[in-house]
Backbone as ProteinMPNN parsed JSONL, in Angstrom:
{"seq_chain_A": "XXXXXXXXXXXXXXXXXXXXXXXXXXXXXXXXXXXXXXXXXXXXXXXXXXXXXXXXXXXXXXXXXXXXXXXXXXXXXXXXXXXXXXXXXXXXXXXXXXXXXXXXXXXXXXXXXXXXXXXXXXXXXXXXXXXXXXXXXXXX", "coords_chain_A": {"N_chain_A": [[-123.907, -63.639, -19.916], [-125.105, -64.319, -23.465], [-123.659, -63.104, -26.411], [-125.31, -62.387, -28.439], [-127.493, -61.884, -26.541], [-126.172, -59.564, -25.409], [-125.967, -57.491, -27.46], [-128.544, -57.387, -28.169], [-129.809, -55.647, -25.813], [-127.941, -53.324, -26.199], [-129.381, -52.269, -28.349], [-131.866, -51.721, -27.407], [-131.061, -50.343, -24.834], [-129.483, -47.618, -25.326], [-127.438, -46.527, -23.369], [-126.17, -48.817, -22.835], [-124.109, -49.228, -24.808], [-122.193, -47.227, -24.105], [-120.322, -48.435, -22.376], [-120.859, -48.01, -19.825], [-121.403, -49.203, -16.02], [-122.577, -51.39, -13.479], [-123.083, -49.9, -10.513], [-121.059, -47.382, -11.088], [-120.75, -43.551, -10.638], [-121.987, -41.202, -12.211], [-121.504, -38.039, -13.527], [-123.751, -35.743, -14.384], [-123.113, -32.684, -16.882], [-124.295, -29.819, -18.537], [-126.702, -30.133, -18.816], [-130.074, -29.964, -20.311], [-133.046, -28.902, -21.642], [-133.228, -29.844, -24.162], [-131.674, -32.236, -23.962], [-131.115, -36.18, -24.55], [-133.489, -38.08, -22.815], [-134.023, -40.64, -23.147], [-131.77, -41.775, -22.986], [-130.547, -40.629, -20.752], [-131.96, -42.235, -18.711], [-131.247, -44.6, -19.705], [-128.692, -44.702, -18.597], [-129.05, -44.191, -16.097], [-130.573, -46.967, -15.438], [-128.569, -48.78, -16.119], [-126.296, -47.995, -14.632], [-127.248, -48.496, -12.337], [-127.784, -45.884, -10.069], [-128.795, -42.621, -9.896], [-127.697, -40.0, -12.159], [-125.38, -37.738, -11.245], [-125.469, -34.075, -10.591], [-123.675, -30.963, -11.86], [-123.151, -29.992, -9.118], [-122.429, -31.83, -7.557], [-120.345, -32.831, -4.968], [-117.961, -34.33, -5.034], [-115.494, -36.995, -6.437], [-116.459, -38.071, -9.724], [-116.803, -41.794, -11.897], [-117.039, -41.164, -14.177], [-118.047, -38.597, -16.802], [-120.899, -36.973, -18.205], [-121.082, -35.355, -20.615], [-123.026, -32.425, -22.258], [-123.25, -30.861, -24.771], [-123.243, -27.821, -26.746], [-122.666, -25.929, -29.669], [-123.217, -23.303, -29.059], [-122.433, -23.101, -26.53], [-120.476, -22.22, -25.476], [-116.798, -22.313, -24.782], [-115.503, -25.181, -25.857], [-112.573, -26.41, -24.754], [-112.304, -25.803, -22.307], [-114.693, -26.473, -21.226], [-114.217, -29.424, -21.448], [-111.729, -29.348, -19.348], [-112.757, -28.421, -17.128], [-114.489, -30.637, -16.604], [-112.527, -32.778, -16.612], [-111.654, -32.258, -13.908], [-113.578, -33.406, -12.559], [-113.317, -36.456, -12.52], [-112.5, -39.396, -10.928], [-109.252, -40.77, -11.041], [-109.018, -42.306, -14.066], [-110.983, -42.216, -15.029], [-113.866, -41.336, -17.777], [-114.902, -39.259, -20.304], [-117.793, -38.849, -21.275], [-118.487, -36.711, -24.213], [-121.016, -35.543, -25.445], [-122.74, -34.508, -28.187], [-124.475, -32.702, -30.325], [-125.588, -33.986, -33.87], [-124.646, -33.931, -37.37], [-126.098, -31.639, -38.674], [-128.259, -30.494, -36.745], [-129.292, -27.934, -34.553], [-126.506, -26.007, -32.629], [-124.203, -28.14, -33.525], [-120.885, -29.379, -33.564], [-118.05, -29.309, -35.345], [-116.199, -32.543, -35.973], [-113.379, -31.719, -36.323], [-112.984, -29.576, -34.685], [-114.059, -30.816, -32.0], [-112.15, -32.612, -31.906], [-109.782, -31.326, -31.266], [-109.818, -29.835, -29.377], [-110.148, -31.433, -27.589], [-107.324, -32.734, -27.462], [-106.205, -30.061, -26.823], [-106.707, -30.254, -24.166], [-105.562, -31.944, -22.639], [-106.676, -34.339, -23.395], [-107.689, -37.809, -25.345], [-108.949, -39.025, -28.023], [-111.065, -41.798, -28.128], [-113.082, -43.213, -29.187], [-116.393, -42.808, -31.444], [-119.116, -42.497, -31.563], [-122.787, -42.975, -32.32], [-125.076, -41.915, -30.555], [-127.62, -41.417, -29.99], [-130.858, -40.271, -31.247], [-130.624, -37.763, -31.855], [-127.838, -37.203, -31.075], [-124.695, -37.033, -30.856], [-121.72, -39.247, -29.341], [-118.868, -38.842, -28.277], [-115.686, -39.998, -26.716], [-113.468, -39.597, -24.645], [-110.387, -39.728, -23.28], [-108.325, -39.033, -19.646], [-104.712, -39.321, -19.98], [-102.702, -41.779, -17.953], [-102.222, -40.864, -14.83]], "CA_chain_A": [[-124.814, -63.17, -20.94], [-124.475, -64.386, -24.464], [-122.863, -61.715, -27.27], [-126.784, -61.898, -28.756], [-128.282, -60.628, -25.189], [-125.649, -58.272, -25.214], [-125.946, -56.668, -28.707], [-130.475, -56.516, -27.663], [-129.296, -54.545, -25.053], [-127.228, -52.418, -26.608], [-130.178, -51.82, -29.285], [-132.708, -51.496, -26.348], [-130.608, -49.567, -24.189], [-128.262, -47.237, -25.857], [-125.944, -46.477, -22.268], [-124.864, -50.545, -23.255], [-122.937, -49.029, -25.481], [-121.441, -46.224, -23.78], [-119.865, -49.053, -21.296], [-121.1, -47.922, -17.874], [-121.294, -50.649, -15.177], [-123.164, -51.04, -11.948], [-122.565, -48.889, -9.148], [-120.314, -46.065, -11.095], [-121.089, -42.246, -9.876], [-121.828, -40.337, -13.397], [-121.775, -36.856, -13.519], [-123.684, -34.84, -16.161], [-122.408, -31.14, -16.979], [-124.705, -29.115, -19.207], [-128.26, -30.551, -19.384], [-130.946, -28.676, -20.666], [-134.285, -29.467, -22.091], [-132.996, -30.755, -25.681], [-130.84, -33.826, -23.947], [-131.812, -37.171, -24.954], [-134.175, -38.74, -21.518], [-134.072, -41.994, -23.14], [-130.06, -42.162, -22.927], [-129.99, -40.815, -19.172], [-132.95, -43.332, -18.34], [-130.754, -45.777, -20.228], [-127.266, -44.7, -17.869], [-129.313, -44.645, -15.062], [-130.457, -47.838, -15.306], [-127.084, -49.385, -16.355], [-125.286, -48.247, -13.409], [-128.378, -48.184, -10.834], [-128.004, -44.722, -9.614], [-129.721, -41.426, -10.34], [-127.298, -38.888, -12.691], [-125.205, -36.584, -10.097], [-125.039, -33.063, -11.57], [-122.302, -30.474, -11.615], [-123.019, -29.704, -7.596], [-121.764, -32.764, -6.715], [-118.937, -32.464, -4.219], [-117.164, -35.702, -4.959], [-115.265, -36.91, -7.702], [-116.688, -39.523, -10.347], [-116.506, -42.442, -12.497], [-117.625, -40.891, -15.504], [-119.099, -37.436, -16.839], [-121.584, -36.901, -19.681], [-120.915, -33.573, -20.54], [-123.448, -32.559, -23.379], [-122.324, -29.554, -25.204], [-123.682, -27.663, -27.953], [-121.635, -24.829, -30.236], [-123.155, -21.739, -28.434], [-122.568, -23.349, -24.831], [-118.613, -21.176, -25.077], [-115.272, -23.058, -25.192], [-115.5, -26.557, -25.175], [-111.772, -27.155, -24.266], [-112.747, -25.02, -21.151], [-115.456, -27.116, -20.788], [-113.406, -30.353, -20.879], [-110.738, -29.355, -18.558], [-113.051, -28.408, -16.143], [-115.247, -31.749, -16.305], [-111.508, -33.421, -16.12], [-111.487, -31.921, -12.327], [-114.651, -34.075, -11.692], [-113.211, -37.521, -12.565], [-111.67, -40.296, -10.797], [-108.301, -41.347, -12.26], [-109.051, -43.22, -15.348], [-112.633, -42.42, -15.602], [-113.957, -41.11, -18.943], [-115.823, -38.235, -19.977], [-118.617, -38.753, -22.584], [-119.058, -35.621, -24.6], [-122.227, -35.906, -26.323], [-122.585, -33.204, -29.141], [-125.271, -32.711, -31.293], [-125.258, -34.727, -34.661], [-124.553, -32.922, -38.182], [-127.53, -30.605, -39.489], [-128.881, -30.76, -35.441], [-128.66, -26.928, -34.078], [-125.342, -26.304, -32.024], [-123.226, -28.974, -33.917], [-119.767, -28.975, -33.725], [-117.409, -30.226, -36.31], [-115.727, -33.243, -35.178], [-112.004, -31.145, -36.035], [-112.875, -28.965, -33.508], [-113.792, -31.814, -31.198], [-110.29, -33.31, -31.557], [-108.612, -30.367, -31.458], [-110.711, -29.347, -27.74], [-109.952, -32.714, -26.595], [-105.92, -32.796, -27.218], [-105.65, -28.809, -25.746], [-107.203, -30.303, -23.046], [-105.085, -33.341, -22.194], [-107.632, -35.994, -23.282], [-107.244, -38.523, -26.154], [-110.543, -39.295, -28.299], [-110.764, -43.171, -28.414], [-114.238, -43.657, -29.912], [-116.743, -42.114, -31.579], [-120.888, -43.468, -32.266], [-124.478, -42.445, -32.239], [-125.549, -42.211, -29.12], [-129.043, -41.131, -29.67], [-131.847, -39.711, -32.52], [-129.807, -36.225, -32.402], [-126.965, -36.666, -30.372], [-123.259, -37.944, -31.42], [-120.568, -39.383, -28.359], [-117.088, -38.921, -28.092], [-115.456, -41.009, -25.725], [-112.393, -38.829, -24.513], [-109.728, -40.18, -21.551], [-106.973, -38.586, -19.936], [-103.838, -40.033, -19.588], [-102.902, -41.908, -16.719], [-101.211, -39.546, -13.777]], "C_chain_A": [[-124.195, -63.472, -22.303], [-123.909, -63.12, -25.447], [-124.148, -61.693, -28.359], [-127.68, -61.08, -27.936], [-127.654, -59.687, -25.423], [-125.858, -57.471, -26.113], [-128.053, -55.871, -28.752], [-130.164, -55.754, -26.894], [-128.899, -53.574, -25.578], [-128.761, -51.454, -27.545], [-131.482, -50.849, -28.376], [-132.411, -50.199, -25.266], [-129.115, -48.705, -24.989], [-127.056, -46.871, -24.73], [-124.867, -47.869, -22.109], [-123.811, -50.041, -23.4], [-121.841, -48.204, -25.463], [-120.353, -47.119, -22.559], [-119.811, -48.429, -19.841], [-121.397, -49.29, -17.169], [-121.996, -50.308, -13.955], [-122.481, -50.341, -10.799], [-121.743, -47.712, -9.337], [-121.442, -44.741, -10.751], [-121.049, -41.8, -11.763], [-122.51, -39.272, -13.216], [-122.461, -36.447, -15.04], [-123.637, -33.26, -15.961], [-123.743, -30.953, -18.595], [-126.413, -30.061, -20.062], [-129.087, -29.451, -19.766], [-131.814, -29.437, -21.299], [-134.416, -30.61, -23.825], [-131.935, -31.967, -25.47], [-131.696, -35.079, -24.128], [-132.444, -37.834, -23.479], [-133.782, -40.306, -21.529], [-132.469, -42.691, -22.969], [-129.733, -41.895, -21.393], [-130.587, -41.024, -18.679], [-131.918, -44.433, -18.556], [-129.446, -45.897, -18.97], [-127.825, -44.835, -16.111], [-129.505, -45.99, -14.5], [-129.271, -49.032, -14.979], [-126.32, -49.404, -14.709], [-126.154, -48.46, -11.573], [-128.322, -46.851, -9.937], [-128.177, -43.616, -10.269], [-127.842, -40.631, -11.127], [-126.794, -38.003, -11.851], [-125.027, -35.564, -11.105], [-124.074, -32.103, -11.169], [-122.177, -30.15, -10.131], [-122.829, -30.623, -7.068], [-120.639, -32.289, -6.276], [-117.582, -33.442, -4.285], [-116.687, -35.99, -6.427], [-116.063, -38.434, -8.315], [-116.138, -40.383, -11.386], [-116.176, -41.976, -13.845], [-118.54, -39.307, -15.561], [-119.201, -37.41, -18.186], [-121.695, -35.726, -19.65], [-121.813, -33.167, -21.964], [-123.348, -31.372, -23.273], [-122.724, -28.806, -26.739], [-122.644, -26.209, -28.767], [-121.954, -23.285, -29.447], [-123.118, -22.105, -26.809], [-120.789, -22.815, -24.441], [-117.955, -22.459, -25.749], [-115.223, -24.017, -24.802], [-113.721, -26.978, -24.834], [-111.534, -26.429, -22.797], [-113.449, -25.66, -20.768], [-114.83, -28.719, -20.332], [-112.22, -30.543, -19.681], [-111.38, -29.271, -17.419], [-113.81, -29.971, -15.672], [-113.956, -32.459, -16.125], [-111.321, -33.048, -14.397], [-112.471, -32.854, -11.215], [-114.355, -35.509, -11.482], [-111.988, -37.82, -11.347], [-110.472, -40.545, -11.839], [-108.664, -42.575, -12.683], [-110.621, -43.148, -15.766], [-112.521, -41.473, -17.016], [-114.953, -40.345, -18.739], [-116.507, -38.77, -21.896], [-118.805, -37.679, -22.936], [-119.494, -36.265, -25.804], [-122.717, -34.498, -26.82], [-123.971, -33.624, -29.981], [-124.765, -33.152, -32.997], [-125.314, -33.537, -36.065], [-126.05, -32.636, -38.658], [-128.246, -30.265, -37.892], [-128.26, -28.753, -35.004], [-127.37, -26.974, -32.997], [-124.221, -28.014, -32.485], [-122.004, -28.566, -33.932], [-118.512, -29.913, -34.645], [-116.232, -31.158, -35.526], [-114.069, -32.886, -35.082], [-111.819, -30.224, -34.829], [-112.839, -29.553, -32.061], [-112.509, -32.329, -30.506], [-109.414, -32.278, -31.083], [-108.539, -29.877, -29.719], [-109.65, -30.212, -26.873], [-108.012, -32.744, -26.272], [-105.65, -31.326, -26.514], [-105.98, -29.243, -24.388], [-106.413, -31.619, -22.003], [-105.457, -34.971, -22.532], [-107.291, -36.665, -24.826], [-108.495, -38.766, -26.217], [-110.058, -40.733, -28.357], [-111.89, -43.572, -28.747], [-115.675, -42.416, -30.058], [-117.993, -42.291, -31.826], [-121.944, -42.67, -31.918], [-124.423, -42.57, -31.049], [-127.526, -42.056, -28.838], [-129.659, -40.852, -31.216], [-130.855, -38.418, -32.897], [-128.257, -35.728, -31.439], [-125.518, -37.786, -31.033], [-122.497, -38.242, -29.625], [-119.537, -39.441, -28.761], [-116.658, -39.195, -26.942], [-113.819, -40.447, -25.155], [-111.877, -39.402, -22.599], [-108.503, -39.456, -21.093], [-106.235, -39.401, -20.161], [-103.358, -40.54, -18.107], [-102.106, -41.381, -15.531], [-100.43, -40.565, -13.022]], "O_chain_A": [[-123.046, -63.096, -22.534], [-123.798, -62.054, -24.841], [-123.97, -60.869, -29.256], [-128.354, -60.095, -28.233], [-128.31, -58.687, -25.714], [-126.006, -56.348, -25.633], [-128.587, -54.807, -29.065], [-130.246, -54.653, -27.439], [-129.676, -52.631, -25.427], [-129.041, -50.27, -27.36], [-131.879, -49.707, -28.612], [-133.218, -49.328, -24.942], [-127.993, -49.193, -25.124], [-125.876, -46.902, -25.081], [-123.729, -48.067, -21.684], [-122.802, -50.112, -22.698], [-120.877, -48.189, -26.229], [-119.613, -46.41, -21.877], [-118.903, -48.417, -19.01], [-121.6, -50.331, -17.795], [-122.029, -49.181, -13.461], [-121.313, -50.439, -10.422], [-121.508, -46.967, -8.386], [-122.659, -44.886, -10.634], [-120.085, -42.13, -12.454], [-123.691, -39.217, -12.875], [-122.086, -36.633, -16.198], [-124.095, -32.708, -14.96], [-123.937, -31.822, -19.445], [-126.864, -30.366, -21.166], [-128.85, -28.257, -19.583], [-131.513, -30.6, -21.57], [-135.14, -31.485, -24.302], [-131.417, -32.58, -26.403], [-132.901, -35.032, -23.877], [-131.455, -38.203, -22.846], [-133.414, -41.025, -20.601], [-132.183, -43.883, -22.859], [-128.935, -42.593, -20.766], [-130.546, -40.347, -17.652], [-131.709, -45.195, -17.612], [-129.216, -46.989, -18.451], [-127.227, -45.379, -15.183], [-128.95, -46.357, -13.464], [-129.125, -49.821, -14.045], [-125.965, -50.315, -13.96], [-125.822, -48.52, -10.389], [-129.01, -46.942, -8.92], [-127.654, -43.586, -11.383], [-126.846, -40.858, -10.439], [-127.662, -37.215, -11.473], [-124.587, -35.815, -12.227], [-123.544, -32.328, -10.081], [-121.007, -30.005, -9.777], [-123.007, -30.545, -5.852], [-119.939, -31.492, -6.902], [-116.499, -33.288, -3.72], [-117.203, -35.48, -7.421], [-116.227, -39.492, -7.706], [-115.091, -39.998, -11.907], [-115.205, -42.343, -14.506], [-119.379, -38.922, -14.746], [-118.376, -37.623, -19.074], [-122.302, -35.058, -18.813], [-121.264, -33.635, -22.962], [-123.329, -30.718, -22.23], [-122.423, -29.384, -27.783], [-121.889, -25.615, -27.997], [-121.137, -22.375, -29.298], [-123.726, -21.43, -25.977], [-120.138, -23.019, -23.416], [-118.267, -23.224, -26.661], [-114.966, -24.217, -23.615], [-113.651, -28.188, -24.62], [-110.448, -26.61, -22.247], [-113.21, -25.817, -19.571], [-114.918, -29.162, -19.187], [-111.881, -31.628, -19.208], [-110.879, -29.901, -16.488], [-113.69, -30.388, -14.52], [-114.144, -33.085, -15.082], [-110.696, -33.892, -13.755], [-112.418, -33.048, -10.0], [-114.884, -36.044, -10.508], [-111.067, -37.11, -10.94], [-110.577, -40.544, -13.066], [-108.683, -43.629, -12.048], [-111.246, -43.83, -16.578], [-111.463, -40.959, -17.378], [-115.726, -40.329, -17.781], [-116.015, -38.933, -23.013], [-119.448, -37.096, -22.063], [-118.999, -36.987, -26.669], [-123.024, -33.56, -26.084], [-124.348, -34.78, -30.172], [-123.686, -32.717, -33.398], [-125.885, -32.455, -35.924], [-126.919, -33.463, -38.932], [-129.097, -29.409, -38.132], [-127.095, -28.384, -35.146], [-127.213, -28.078, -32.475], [-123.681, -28.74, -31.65], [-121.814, -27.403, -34.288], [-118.264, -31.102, -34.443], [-115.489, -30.687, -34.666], [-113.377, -33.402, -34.205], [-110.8, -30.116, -34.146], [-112.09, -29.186, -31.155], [-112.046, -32.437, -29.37], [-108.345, -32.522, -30.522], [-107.537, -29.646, -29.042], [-108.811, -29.958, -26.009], [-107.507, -32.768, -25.149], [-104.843, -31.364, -25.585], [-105.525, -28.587, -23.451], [-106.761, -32.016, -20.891], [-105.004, -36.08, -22.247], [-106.57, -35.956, -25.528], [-109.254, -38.818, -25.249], [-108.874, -40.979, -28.585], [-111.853, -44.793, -28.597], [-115.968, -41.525, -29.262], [-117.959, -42.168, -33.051], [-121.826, -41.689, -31.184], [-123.68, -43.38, -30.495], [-128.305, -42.414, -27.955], [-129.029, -41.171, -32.225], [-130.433, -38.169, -34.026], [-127.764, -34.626, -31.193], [-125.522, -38.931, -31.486], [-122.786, -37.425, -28.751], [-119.249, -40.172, -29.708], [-117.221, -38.646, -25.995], [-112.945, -41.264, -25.446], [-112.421, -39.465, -21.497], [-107.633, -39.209, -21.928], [-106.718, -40.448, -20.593], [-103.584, -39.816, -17.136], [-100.961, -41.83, -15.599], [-99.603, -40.211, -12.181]]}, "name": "protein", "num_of_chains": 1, "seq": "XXXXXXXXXXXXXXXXXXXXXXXXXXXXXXXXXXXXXXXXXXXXXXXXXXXXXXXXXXXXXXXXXXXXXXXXXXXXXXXXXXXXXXXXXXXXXXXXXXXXXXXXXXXXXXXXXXXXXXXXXXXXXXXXXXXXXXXXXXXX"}
């Protein structure tokens, strides 16, 4: 695929840009009626399988953990979605964007993410009202 297909894509499909790949297992932790459809339409697609949610029994590739300021202690929340991954998978936490109810300031973000073991390594739009943070552990 040229690096023009890829960038329509990306525009077209915003999970492009979250780098999922065919056939990973992605968990999502804390859906609720105000998550973006068109982003876990978009991840579905991407990897060809349906969204497992926190009652999965297995561990995965990847978890989209979306998280808003009155959903408690997000470095509580990260440690536990760290229990769901494969080693080296990545956890998207997808936060609501500034002025968006439940926003969380991105110091608190960082701050979640290092009590928690994880290292932020990118940070972008992901949607109309949602921000990603791209948080990994280290490798065991």
């Amino acid at each position: 695929m040229s690096a023009t297909a890829d960038h329509a894509e990306e525009r077209t499909n915003p999970a492009a840009r979250l780098g999922f790949e065919p056939g990973q297992v992605v968990q999502e932790i804390g859906y609720d009626d105000d998550v973006d459809q068109d982003l876990r339409e978009g991840i579905e697609s991407t990897t060809g399988q349906e969204l497992v949610d926190e009652d999965y029994d297995d561990v995965a590739d990847a978890v989209v953990l979306w998280f808003r300021d009155e959903d408690g202690d997000l470095t509580d929340a990260l440690v536990d979605s760290i229990g769901f991954l494969e080693d080296g998978g990545i956890i998207w936490l997808l936060t609501p964007k500034t002025g968006r109810d439940g926003y969380i300031e991105p110091s608190d973000i960082n701050d979640a993410a290092q009590t928690a073991g994880l290292s932020q390594t990118k940070s972008i739009s992901v949607a109309k009202d949602w921000a990603g943070s791209r948080l990994v552990a280290p490798k065991r």
